[in-house]
Structures are given as C-alpha cells and as structure tokens.
VMD Tcl script that builds the backbone (N, CA, C; Angstrom):
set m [mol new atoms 237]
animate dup $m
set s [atomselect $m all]
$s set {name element resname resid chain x y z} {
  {N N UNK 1 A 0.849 -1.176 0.000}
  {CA C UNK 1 A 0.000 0.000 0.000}
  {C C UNK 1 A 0.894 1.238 0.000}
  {N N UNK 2 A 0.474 2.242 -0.486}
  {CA C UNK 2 A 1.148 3.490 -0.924}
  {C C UNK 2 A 1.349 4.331 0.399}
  {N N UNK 3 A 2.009 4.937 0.466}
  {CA C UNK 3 A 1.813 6.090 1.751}
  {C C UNK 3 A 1.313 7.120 1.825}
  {N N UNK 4 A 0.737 7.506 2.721}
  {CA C UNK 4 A -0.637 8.959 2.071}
  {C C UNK 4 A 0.467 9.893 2.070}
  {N N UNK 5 A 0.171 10.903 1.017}
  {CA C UNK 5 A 1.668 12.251 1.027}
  {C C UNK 5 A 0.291 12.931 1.531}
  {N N UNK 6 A -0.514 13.126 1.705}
  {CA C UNK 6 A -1.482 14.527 2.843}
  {C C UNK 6 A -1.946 14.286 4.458}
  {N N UNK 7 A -1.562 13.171 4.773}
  {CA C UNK 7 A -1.791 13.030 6.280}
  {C C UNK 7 A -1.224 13.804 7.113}
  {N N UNK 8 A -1.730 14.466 8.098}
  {CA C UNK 8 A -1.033 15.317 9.632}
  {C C UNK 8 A -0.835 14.781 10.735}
  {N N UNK 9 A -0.539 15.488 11.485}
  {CA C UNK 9 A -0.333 14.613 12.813}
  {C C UNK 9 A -1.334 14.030 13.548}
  {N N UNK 10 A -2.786 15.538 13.192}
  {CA C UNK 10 A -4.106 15.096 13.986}
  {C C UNK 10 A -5.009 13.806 13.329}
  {N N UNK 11 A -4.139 13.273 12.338}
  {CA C UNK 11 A -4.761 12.453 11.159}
  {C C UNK 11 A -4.326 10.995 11.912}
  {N N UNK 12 A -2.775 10.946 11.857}
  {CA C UNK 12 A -2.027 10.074 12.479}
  {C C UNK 12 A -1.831 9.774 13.633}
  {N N UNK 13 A -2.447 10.776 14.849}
  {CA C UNK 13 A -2.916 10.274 16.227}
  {C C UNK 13 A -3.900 9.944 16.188}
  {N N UNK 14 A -5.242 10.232 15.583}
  {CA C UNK 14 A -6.259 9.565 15.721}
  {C C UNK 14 A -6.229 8.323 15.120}
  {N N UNK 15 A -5.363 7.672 14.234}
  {CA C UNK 15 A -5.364 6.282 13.447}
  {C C UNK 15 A -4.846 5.348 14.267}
  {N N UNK 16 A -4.115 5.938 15.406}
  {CA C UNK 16 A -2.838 5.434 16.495}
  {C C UNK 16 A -3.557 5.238 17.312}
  {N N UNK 17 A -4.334 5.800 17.846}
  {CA C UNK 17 A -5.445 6.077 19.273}
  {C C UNK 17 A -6.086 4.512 19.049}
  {N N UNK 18 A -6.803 4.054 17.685}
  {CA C UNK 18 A -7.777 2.999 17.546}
  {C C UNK 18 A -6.782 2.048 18.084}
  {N N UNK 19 A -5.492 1.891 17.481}
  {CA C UNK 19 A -4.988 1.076 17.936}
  {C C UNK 19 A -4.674 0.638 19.384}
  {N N UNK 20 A -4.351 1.290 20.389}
  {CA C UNK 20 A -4.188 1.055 21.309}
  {C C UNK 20 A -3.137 2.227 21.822}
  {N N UNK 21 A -2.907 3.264 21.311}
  {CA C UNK 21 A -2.102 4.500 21.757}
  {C C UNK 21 A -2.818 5.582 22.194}
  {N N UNK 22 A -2.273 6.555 23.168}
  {CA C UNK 22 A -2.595 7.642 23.639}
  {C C UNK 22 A -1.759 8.586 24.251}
  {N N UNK 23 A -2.739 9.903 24.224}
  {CA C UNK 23 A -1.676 10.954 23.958}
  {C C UNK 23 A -1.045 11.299 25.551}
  {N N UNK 24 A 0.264 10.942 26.081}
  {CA C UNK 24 A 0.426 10.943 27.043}
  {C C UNK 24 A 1.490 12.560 27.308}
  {N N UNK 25 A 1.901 13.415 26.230}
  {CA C UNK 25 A 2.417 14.664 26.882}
  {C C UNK 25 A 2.738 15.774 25.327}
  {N N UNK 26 A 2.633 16.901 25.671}
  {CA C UNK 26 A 2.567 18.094 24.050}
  {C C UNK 26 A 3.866 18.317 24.532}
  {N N UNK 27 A 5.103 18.942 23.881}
  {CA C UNK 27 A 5.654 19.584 24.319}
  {C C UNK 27 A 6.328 20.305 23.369}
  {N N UNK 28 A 5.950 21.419 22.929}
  {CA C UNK 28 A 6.316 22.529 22.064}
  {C C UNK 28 A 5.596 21.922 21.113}
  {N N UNK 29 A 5.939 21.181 19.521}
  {CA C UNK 29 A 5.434 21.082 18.580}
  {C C UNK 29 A 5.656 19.633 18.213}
  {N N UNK 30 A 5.690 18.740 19.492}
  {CA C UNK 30 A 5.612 17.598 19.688}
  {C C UNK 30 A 4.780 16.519 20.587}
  {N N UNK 31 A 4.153 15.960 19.546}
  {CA C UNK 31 A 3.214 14.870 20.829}
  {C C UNK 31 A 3.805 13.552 21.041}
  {N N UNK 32 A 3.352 13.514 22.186}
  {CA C UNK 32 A 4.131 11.825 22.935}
  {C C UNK 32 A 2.887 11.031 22.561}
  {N N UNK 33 A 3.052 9.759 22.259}
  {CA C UNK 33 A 1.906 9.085 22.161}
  {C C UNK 33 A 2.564 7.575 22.894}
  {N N UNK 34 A 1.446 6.804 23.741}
  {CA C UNK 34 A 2.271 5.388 24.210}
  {C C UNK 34 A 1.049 4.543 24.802}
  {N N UNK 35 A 1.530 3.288 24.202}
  {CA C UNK 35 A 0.723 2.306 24.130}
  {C C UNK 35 A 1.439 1.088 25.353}
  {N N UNK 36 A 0.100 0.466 25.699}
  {CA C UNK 36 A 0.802 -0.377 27.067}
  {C C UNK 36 A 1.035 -2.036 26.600}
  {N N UNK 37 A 0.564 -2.499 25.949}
  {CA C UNK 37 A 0.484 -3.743 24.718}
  {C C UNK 37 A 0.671 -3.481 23.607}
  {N N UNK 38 A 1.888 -3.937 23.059}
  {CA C UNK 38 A 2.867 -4.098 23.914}
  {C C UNK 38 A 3.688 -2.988 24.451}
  {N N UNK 39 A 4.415 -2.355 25.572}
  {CA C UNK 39 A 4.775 -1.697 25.942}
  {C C UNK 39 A 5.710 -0.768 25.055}
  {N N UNK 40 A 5.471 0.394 24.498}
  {CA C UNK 40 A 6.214 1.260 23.709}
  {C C UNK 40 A 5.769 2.776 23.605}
  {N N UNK 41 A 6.388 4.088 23.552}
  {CA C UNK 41 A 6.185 4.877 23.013}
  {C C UNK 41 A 6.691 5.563 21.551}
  {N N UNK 42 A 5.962 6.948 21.167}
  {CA C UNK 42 A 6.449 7.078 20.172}
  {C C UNK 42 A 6.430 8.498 20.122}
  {N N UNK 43 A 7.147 9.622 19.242}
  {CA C UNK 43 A 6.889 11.050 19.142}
  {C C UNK 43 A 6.452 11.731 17.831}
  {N N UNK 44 A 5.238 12.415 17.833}
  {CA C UNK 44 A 5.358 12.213 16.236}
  {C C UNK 44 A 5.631 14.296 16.073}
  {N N UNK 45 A 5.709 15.175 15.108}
  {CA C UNK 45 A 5.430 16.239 15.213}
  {C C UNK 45 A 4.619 16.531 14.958}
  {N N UNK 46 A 3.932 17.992 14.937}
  {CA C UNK 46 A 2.686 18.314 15.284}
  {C C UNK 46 A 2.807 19.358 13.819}
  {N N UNK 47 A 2.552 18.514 12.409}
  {CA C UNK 47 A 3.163 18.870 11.515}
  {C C UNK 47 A 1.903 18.759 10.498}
  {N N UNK 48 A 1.437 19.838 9.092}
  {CA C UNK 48 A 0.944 19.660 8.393}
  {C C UNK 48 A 0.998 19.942 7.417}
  {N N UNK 49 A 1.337 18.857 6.140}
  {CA C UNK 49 A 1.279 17.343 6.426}
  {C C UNK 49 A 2.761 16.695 7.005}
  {N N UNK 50 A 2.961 15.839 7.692}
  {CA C UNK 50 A 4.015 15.201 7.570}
  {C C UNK 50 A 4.803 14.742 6.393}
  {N N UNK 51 A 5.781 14.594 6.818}
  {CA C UNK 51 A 7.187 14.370 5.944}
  {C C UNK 51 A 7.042 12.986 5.400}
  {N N UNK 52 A 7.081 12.680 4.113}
  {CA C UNK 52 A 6.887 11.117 4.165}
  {C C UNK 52 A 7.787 10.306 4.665}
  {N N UNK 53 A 9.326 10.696 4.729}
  {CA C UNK 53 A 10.075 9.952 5.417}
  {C C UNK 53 A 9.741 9.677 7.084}
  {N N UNK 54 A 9.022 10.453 7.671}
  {CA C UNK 54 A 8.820 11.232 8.986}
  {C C UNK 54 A 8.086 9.887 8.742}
  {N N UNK 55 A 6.528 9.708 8.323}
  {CA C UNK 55 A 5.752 8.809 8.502}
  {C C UNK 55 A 6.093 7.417 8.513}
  {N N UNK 56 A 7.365 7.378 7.232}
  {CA C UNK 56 A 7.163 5.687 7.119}
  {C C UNK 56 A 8.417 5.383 8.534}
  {N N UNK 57 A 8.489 6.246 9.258}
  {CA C UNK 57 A 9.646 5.725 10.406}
  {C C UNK 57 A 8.791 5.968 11.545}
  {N N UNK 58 A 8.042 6.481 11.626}
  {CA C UNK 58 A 6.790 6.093 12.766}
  {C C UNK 58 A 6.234 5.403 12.592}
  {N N UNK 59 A 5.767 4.868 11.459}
  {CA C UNK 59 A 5.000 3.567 10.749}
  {C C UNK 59 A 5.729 2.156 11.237}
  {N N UNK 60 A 6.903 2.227 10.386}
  {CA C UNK 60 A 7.851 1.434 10.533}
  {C C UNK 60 A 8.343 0.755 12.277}
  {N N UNK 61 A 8.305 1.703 13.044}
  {CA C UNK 61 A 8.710 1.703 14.256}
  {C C UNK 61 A 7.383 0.227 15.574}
  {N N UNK 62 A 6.106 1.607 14.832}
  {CA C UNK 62 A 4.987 1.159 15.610}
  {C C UNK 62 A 5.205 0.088 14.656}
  {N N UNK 63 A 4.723 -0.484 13.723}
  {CA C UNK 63 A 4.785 -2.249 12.655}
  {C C UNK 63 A 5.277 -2.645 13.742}
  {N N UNK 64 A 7.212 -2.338 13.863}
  {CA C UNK 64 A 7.840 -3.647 14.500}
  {C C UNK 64 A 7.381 -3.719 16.421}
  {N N UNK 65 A 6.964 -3.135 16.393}
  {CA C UNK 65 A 6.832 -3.351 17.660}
  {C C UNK 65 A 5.098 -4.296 18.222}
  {N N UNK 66 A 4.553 -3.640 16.953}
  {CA C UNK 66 A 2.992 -5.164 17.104}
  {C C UNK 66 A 3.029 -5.623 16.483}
  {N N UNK 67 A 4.462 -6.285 16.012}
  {CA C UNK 67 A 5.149 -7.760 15.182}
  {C C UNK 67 A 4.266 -7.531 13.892}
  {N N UNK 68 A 4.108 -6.639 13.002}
  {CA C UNK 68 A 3.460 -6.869 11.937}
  {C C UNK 68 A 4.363 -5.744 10.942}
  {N N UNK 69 A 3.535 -5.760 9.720}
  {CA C UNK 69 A 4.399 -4.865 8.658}
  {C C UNK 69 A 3.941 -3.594 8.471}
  {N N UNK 70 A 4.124 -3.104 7.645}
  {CA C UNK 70 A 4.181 -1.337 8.011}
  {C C UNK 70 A 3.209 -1.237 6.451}
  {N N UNK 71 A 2.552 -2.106 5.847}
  {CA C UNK 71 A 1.818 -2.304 4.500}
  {C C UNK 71 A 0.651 -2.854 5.318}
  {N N UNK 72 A 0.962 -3.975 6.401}
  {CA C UNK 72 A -0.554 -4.224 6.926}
  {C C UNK 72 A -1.291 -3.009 8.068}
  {N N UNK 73 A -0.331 -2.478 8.847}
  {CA C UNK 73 A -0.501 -1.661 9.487}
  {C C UNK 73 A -1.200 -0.687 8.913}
  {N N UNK 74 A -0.689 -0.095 7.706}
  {CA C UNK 74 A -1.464 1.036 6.968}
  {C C UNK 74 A -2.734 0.861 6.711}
  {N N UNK 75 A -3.090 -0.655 6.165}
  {CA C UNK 75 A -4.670 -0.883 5.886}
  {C C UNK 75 A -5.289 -0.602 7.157}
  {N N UNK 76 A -4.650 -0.858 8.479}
  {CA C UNK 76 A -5.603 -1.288 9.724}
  {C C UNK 76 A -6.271 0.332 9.901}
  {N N UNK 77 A -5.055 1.122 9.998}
  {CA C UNK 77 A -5.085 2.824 10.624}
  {C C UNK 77 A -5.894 3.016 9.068}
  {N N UNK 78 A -6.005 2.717 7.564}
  {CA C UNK 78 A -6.156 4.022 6.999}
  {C C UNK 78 A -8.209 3.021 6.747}
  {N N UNK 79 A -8.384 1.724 7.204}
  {CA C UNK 79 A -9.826 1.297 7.078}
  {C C UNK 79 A -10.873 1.916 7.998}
}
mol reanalyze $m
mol bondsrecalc $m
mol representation Tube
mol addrep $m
C-alpha cells in the first residue's frame, strides 16, 4: 500500500489512538503518544502534512513493535 503524502499529525494520532495509543504529553510542537500492549512509546510532530520519510519511520517503528508490517498496518489505521 502506498503512503498517504497529505496526512497530519491530527490524522495520524487519531489512526494510532484505535490502535491502542494515547496521547500521554505536548511539548512545544511535539506529541508523545504510548501504548501499554505491547509496551512502547512514540513522538510524532505536530506537523501539516508530515514528511513522508517522517511517517514511514513512525509507521515502521509502531509495525515492529505489534510484530506486523508497516503495509498491513497502513490498511488497519487508513480502514
């Protein structure tokens, strides 16, 4: 699956949230987001739109960490 080039941050925390993340601190032009299953956080910026490199390494990050791929992941957040 392709990577969206118009998604934001408020796009990409709410796709994160379904999953099992939440917004645990702002700080300047950065949100903390962290999930307890399995135990991880993540930072994304508070950016519009994000960088596509920016995305597929938050993508990439959250994938490996709920053992899946960053192509299935996208269907889950973008269905």
């Amino acid at each position: 699956m392709k990577m969206p080039r118009d998604m934001d941050a408020a796009q990409l925390i709410k796709a994160l949230q379904r999953v099992g993340y939440r917004v645990v601190r702002r700080s300047g032009s950065h949100i903390r987001l962290q999930c307890d299953e399995p135990p991880h956080s993540v930072t994304i910026p508070n950016h519009s739109p994000l960088r596509i490199g920016t995305l597929s390494a938050i993508l990439g990050d959250v994938a490996s960490k709920m053992g899946t791929t960053r192509e299935a992941l996208l269907k889950v957040l973008l269905s």
